[in-house]
N, C-alpha and C positions, 0 to 999 in steps of 0.2 A: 703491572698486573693489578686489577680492578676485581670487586666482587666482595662480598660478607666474607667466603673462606681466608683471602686473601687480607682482609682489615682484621680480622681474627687474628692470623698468624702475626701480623705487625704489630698488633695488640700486647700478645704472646710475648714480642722481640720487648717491647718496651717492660712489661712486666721482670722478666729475665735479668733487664738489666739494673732494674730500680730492687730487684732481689738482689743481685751481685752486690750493687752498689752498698744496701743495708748493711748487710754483713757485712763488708770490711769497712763500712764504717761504726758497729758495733766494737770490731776489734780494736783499731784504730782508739776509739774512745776509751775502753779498758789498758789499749799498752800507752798512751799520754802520758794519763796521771801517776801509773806507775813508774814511768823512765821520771819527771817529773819530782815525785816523792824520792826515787831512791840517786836523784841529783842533790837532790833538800838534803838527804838522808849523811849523803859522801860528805859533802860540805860540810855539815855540822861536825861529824867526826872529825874532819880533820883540824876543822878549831878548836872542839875540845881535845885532841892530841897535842895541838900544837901548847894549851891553855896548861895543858899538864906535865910539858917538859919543862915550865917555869915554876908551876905551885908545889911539885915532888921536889924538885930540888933545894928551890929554899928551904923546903921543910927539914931537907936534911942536913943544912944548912946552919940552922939553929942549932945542932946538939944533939945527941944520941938521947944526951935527959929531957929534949922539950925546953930547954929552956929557953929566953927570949934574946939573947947573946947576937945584939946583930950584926958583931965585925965582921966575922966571914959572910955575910950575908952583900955588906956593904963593899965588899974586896972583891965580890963574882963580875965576870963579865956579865950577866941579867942583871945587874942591877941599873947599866947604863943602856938595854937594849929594850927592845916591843918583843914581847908586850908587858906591857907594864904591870907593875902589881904592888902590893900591901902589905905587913903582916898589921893586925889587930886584934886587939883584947876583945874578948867575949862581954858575958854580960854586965862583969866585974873589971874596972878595969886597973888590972893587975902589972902593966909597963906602957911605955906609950909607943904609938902608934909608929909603923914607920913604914913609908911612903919608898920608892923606887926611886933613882935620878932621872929616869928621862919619862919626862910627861906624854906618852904618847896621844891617851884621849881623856879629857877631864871627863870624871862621872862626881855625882853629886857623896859629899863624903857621909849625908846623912845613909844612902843607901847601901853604901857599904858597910857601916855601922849597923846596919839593921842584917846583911847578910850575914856577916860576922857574928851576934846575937841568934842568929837563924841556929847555925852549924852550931855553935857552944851546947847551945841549947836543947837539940835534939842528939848531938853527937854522930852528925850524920854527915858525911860530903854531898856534893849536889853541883848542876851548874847548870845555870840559870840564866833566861835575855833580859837583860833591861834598856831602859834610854840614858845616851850621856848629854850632858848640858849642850853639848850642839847639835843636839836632836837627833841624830844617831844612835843605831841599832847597837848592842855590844852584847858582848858574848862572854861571862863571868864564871869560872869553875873555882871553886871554894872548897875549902880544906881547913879540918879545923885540928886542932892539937891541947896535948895536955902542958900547963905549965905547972908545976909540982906536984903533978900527981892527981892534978883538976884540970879540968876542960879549962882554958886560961884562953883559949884565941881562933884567930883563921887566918889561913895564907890568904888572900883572894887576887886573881889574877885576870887581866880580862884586855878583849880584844875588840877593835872596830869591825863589824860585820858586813859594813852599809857593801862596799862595792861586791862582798863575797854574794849578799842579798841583790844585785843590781845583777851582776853575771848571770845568777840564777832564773833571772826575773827574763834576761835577753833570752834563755834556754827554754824557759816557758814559752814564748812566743813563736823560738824560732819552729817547735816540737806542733807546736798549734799549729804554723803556718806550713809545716810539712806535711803534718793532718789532712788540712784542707785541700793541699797540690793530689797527698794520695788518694782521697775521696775522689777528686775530680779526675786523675788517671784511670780511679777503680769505674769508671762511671763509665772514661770512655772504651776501658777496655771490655765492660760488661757487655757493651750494646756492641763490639765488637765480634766478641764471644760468641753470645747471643745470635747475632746473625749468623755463623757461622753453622750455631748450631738450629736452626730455622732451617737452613738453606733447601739439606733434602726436603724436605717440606713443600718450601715456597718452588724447586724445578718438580718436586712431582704434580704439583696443584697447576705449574707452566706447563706441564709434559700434557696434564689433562685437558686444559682449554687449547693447546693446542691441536690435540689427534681430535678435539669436536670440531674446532675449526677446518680444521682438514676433511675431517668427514665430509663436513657440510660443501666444501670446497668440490672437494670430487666427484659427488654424488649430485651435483645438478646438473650438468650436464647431460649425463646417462637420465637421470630422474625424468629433463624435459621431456628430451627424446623419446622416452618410455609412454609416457602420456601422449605426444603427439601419436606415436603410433596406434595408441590403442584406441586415441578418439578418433582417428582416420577407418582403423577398422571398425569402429561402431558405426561408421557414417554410410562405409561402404562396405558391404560384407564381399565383396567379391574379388575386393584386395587384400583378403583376412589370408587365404592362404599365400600370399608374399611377403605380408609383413608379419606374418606369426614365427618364422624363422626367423628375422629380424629384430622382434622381440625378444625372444629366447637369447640372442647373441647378447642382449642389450642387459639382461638378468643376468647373465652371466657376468658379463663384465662390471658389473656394479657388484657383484658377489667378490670376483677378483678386487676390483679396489676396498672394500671393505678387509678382505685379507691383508691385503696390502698393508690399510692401517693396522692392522693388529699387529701383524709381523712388523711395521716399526715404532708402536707403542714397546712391542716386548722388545728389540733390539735397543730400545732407547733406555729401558730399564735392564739391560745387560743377560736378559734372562735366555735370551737366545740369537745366535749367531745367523750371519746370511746363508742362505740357500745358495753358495755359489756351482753352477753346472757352466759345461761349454753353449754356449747361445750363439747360433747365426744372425749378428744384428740386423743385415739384411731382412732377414726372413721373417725376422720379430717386430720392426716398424711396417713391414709390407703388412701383415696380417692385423697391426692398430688402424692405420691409414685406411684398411678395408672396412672395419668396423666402424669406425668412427662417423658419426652423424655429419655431414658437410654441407647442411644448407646453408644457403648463401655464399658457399666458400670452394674454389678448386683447388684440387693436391696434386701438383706433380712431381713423383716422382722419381728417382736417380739413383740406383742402387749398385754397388759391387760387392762379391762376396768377401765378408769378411766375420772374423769368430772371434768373442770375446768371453771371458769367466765371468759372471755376472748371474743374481737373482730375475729369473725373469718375471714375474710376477713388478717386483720393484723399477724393474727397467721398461715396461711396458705402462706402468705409469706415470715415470716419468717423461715418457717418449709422450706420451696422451695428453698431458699438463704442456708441453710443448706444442705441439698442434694446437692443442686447444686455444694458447692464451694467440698464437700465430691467426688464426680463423676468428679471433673477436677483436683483434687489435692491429690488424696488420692489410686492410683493406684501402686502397688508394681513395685520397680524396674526388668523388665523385666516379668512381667505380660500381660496377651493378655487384660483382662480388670480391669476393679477395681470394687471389691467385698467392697459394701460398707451394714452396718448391722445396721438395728434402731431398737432400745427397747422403749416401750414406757410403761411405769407404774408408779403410783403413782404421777400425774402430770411431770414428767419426760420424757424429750424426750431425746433420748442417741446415738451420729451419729458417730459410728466409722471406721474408713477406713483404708488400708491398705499402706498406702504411709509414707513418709519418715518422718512424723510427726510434730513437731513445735518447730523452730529454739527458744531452751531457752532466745536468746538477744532480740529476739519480745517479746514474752512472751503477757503481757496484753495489751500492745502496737497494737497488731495485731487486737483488737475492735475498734480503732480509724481510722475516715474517712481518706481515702486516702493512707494507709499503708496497706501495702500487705505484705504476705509471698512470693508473685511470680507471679507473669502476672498478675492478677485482679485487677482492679480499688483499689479494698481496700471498697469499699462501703458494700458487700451483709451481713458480719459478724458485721459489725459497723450495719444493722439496724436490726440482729437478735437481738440484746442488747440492744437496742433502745425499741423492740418491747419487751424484755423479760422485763427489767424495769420499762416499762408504765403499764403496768402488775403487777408487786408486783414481782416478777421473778428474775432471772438472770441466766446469760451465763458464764457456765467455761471449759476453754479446759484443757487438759494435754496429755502429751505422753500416750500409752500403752505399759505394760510390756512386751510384743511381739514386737512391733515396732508397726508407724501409729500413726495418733491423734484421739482424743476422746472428740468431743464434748456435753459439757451436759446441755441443755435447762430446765430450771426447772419453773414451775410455781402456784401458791398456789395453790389446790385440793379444789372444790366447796362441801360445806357441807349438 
């Protein structure tokens, strides 16, 4: 579908969806850093828990009084496990230093000395990251204690971080690169969305171009005719009264097809139901056949009575769209006119012509709007089908074994 309204609406789709898109990539970017931060967040606590099952316990390890007594300290299973740890003298130093048995990460013993001086000094616990001599991240929670009744020291305790920091680091990415997957899901389920929500839109702006197409379709025919006759009667006045009833018929039935379309604009928009009454199809193609303009073209034909449920107004244009497309495309090569033959029995209307028949690559293709076998719009046969379907019915062509096409309109028989 072509046209400004129709670039509009498509416009509209892609807006929708770079809106959709925004948004959840606005949330997206708000929930990262937070999953992110409170991954940082879990991690650290559990190293400083885990930092604090060793530095409480030597402390109490030492002595009810603080003192610096480190047999029981050197007798614990922590003394031989990770993570490693310290005690040391504060600013004063009041006993010496004593180190853990199992080396788990060398850190530089000036910094420990200076953490230890840190704690004495303000009286405060704390835990802190620093670098250990192999360049790695560590994780230190300090504790400080009185020895006689003075700030005398600090447990200090501390852990390798590097792979807890690498883990975290693969989480960062993997949270980004899930980001990015849901951005691009949100994107295509927006412009999916979107269309969706277009749609009534884009079939009412379809429904529109097409009842003008239709119009236009239906109304030339009657249109020509109309003018032929009235420039016939200006030319001759003395034919005015034969073809002023002829005209009249001709106003009429272009009044009927313009009903027509209304009644299936509004049926296509749900707003209202068919007209169905009891119809003699016989009766109702004999009285188009009679109206209908047939220069260049003869009709014979073939009727038995038969009754159908059916809109007449709708079956009356589709009968007419049938003739009509039979009497421009269905004339033998080198023929003066085209001998075109309706049968009508058993609910059955049967339109067969003598022209060069139906190219088998169209085939059913040739009921769909806009495709022609050759100069027509492509509309008149797309609303015979239309009109035979709403109906309980259906339209089928096929060649004749003579040559020419054969169309057959069938519609249920009223009981």
């Amino acid at each position: 579908m072509r046209g400004p309204a129709a670039d509009r609406l498509r416009r509209l789709r892609w807006w929708l969806t770079v809106l959709f898109t925004v948004m959840n990539t606005v949330g997206l970017i708000i929930l990262a850093p937070v999953i992110i931060a409170l991954d940082a967040g879990r991690g650290t606590a559990e190293t400083d828990k885990e930092l604090q099952v060793v530095t409480r316990p030597v402390l109490r390890l030492l002595g009810d009084t603080n003192a610096t007594d480190t047999t029981r300290v050197s007798a614990d299973p922590l003394n031989a496990d990770c993570p490693q740890f310290a005690i040391l003298p504060g600013n004063a130093p009041s006993f010496e230093p004593y180190f853990s048995a199992h080396n788990c990460t060398p850190v530089d013993r000036k910094v420990l000395d200076d953490l230890a001086n840190r704690a004495t000094s303000t009286q405060t616990n704390f835990t802190t990251d620093q670098t250990a001599l192999n360049g790695h991240q560590i994780r230190v929670d300090v504790v400080w204690f009185k020895n006689q009744n003075k700030p005398g020291g600090a447990v200090l305790a501390w852990t390798d971080v590097e792979d807890q920091q690498a883990a975290h680091q693969r989480l960062a990415w993997v949270v980004m690169a899930i980001c990015a997957l849901l951005i691009g899901v949100a994107a295509l389920v927006g412009y999916w969305l979107s269309g969706r929500a277009i749609r009534p839109a884009m079939a009412a702006l379809e429904q529109q171009e097409t009842l003008l197409a239709e119009t236009a379709h239906d109304l030339r025919t009657p249109v020509s005719a109309l003018r032929t006759l009235a420039e016939t009667a200006l030319r001759d006045p003395q034919q005015r009264a034969e073809l002023l009833p002829r005209t009249v018929r001709l106003a009429g039935r272009m009044g009927d097809i313009i009903d027509g379309l209304l009644v299936r604009a509004r049926l296509a928009a749900g707003v209202e139901k068919l007209a169905v009454q009891p119809v003699y199809l016989d009766q109702l193609v004999g009285g188009v056949v009679e109206d209908l303009p047939t220069d260049g073209a003869r009709i014979q034909l073939v009727t038995a009575p038969t009754m159908v449920r059916a809109d007449p107004t709708l079956l009356s244009r589709a009968i007419g769209n049938l003739l009509d497309n039979a009497m421009r495309h269905g004339r033998a090569p080198g023929a003066a006119e085209a001998i075109v033959t309706v049968t009508v029995a058993n609910g059955r209307v049967t339109v067969a012509d003598q022209g060069p028949g139906i190219d088998p690559e169209v085939g059913a293709d040739l009921f769909e709007r806009f495709n022609t076998g050759g100069g027509g719009s492509g509309l008149g046969l797309a609303i015979v089908r239309w009109v035979a379907l709403s109906h309980g019915g259906d339209l089928k062509v096929y060649n004749g074994d003579e040559g020419g096409a054969i169309f057959e309109f069938q519609l249920p028989t009223a009981e």
